[in-house]
C-alpha positions as CSV (number, residue, x, y, z in Angstrom):
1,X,0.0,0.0,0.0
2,X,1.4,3.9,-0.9
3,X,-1.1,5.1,1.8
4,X,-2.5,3.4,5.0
5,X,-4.5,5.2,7.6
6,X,-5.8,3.3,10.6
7,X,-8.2,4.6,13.2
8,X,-6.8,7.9,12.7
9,X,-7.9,11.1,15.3
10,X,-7.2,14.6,15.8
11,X,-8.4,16.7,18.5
12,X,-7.7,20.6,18.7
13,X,-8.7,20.9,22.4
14,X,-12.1,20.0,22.8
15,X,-12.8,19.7,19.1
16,X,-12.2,16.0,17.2
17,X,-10.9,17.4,13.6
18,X,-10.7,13.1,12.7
19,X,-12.8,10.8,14.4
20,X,-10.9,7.2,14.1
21,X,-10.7,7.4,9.9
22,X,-9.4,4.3,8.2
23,X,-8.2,3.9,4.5
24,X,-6.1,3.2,2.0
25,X,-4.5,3.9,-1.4
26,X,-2.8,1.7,-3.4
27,X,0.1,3.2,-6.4
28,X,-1.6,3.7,-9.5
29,X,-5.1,4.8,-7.9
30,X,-6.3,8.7,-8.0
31,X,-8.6,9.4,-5.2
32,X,-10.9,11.9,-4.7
33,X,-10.7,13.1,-1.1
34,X,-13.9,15.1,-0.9
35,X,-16.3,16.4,2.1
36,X,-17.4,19.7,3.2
37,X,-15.5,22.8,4.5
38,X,-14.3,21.4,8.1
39,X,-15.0,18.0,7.9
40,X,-11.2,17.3,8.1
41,X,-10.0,17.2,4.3
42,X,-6.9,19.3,5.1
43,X,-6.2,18.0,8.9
44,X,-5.6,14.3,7.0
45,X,-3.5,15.3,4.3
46,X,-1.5,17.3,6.6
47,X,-1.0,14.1,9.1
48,X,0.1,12.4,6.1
49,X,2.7,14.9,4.9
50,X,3.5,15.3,8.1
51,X,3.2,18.4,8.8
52,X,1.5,18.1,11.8
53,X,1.0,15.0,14.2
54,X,-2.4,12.7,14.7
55,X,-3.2,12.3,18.4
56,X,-4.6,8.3,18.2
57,X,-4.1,6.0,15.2
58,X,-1.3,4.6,13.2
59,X,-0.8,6.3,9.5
60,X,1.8,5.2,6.9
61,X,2.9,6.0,3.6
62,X,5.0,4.1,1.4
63,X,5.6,1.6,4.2
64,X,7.0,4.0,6.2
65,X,5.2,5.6,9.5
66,X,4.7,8.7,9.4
67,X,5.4,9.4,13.5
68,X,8.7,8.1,13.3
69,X,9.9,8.4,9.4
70,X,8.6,12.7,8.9
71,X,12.1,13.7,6.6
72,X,12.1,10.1,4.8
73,X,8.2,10.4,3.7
74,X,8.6,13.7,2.5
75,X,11.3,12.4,0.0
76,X,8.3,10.5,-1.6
77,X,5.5,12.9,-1.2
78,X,4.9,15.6,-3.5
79,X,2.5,17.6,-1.3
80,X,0.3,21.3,-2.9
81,X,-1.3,22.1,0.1
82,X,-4.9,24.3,0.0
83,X,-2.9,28.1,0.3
84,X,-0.3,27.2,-1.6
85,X,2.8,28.9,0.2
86,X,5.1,30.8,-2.5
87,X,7.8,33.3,-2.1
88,X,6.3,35.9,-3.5
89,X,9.9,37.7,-4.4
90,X,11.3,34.9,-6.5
91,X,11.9,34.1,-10.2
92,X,9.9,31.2,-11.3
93,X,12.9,29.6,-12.2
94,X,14.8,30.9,-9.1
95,X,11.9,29.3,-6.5
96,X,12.1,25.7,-8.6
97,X,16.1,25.6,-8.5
98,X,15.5,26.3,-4.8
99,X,13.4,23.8,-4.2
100,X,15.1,21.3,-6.4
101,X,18.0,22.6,-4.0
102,X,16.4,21.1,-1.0
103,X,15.0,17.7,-2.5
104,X,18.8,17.4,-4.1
105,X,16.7,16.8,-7.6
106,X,18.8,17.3,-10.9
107,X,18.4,21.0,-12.4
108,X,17.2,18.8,-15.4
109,X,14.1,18.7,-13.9
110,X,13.3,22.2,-13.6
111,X,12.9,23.1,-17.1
112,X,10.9,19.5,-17.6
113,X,8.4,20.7,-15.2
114,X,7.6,24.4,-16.1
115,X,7.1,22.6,-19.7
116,X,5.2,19.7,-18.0
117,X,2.9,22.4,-16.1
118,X,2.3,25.0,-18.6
119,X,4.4,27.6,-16.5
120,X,6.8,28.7,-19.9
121,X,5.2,31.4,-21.1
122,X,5.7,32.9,-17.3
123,X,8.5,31.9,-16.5
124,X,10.5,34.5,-16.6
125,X,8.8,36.6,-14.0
126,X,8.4,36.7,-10.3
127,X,5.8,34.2,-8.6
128,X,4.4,37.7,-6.7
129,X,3.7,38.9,-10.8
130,X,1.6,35.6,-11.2
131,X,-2.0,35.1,-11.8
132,X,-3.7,32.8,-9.0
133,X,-3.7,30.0,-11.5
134,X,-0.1,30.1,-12.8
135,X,0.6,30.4,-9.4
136,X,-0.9,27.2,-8.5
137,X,0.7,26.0,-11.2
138,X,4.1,26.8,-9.8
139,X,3.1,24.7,-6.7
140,X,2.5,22.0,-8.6
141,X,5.9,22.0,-10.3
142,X,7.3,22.3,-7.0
143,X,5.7,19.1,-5.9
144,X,6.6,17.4,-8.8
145,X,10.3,18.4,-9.1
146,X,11.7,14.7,-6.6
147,X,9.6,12.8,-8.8
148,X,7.7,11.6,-5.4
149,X,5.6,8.2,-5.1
150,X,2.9,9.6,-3.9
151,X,0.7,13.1,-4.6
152,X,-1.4,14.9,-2.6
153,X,-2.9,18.2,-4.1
154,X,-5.5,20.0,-2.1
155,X,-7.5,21.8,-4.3
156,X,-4.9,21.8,-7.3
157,X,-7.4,23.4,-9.5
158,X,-8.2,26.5,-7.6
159,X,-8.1,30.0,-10.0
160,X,-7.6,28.0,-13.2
161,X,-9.3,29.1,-16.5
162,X,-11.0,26.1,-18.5
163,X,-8.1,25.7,-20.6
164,X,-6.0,25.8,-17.6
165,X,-8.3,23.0,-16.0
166,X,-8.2,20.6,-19.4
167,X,-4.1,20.6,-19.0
168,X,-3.6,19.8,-15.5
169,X,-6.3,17.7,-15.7
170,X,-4.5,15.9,-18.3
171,X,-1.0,16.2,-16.4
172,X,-2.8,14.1,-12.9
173,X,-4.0,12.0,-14.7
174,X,-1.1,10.8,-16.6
175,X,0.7,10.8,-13.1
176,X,-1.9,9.0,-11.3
177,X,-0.9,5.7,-14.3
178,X,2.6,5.5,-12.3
179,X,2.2,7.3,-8.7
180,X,-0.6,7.4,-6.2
181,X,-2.7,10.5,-6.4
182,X,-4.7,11.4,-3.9
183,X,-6.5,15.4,-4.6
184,X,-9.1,17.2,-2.8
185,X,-11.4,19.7,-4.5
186,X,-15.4,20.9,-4.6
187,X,-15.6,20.4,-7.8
188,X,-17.6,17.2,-8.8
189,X,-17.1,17.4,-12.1
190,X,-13.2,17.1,-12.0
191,X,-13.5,14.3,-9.8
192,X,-16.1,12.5,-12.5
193,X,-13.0,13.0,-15.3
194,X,-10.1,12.2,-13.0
195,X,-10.9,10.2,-9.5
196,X,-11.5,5.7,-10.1
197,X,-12.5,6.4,-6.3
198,X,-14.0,8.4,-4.2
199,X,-13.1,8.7,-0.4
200,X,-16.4,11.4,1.5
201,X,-15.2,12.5,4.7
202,X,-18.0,14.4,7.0
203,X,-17.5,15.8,10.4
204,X,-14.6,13.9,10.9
205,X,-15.5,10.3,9.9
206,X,-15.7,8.3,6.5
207,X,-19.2,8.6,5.0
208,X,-18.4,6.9,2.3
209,X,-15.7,4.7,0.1
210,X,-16.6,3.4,-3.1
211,X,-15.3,3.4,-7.0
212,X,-16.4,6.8,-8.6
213,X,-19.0,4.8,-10.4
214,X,-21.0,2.8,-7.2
215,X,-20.7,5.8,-5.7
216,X,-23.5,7.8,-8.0
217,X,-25.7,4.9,-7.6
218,X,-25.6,4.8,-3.6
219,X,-29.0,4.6,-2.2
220,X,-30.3,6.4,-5.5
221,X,-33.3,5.1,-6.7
222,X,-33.1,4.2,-10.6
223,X,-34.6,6.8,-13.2
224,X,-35.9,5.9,-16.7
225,X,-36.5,8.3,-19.4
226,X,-39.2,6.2,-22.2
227,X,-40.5,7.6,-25.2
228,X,-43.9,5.3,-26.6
229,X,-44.9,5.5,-29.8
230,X,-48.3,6.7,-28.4
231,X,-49.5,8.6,-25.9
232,X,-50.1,6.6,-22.6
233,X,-51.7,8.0,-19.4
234,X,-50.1,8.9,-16.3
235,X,-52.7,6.8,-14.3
236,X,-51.4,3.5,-16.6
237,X,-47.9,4.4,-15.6
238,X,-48.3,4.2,-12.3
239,X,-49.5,0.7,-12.8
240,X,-46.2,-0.7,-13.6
241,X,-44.7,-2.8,-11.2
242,X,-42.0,-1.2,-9.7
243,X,-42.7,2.3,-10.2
244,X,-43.1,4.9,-7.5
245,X,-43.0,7.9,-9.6
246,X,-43.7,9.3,-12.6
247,X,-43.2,12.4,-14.7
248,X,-44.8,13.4,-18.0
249,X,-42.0,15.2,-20.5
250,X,-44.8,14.8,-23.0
251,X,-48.0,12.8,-23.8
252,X,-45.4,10.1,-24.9
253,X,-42.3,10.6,-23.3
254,X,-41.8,9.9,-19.6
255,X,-39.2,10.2,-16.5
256,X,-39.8,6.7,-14.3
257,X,-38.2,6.6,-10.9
258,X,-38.0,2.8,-9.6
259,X,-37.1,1.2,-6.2
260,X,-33.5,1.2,-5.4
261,X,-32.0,-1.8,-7.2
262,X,-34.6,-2.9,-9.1
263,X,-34.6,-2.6,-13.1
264,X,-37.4,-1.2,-14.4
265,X,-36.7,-2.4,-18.0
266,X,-38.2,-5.8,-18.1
267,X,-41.4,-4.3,-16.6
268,X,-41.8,-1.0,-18.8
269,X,-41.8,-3.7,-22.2
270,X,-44.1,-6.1,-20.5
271,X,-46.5,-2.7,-19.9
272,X,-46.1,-1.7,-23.8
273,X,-46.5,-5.5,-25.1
274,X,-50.0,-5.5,-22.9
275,X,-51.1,-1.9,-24.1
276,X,-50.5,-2.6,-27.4
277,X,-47.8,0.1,-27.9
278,X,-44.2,0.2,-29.0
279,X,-40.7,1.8,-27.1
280,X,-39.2,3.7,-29.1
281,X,-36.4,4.8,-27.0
282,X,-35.3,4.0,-23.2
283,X,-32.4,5.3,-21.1
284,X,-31.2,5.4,-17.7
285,X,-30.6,8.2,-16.6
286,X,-27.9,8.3,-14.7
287,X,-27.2,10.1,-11.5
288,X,-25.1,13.2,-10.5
289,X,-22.4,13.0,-8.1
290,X,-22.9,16.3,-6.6
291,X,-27.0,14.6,-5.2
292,X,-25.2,11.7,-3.4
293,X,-22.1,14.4,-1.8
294,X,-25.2,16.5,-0.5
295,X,-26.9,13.3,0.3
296,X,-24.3,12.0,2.9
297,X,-23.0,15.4,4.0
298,X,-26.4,16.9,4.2
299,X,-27.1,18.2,7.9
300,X,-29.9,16.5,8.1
């Protein structure tokens, strides 16, 4: 395993940050690390680049604990925490041939990753000179100059334009074939195009661990979208077994919603075969990541 977390907890006096979380990542996997502002995203990420201890629990990272192994684990993390901390008064190329400094990575590198991250067209000016995105994009460099094992971007996206977004994007998730990427963001979409898993923290615990896919369909009752070749009433749809609701698009097109894991599709051709009328078309629709995040977060 690149990442193992076991009972992990944080308190910050009275307040428990983690409550006993348990996971891990294996090399090769990106995982979306997503939950609501406070419910510990940053805390964990910050245990595991240890930046700052965990008060119960065992965490380790590339076999190595992170308690005992802090300046060996951060040879083999690459770590873009949620402010991304710059010095402002640097070249671009002056902060990366710092920070390759530190690492002892070859200069080679440095040019490879302002290429790699879209930073050449800046990178000649000072990181204070930068736009929010190019600045993040300098971060990014930064934790990719050691050519670590394991990435862990909180929020990696934040200020990007789309164009930005499509290229680093692209860049994580050529990274995440060879390394173990494990990002945070709010936005559901890039977690849809990048994450095979999905890790939902709230208030401190694990709400939820699943492949991107199972995930959508968690407690979600099954819709169908069916166009007839006729009109058919709303008091005949209702009849068909399964079916708990029902919504006209038009006098022949209609939005079924079924019991949770049960397929509607058998049923809805056994209704047209007995009425007489033909499916022209029938879909399952399917559903959006963002309803299951505000289903398990949700205060209620």
């Amino acid at each position: 395993m690149s990442i193992e977390v076991q009972n992990i907890s944080k308190l910050y006096g009275r307040q428990k940050a983690l409550n006993e979380v348990s996971f891990s990542l294996q090399k090769g996997e990106i995982v979306g690390f997503l939950g609501p502002n406070g419910a510990g995203k940053s805390t964990m990420m910050k245990i595991l680049t240890c930046y700052i201890p965990q008060s119960s629990g065992n965490a380790m990272v590339c076999g190595l604990n992170v308690e005992e192994n802090s300046i060996e684990i951060r040879k083999k993390v690459g770590y873009l925490p949620e402010h991304n901390p710059l010095y402002l008064d640097m070249y671009v190329k002056e902060y990366l041939s710092f920070i390759a400094g530190v690492h002892q990575a070859p200069k080679s590198r440095i040019d490879e990753m302002i290429s790699k991250t879209g930073l050449t067209p800046e990178s000649h000016k000072k990181l204070g000179q930068l736009s929010k995105g190019y600045r993040q994009r300098a971060g990014l460099a930064a934790a990719l100059l050691h050519d670590p094992e394991v990435l862990i971007l909180d929020e990696p996206t934040t200020g990007l334009d789309p164009n930005q977004l499509v290229e680093i994007r692209n860049l994580i998730k050529e990274l995440g074939k060879e390394k173990t990427v494990m990002l945070s963001t709010h936005i559901m979409q890039e977690v849809e195009v990048l994450c095979n898993r999905v890790i939902i923290i709230n208030k401190g615990s694990i709400a939820a661990d699943l492949s991107t896919q199972n995930l959508k369909s968690i407690n979600q009752k099954p819709m169908y979208e069916v166009e007839f070749d006729r009109a058919i009433s709303k008091n005949a749809m209702q009849k068909i077994k399964g079916v708990q609701d029902t919504k006209a698009l038009s006098d022949t097109r209609w939005l079924l919603e079924g019991t949770p894991g049960k397929d509607l599709r058998g049923e809805v051709f056994q209704f047209a075969v007995a009425s007489g009328a033909a499916v022209l078309e029938m879909k399952r629709k399917e559903h959006k990541l963002e309803e299951v995040f505000q289903q398990l977060t949700s205060e209620a």
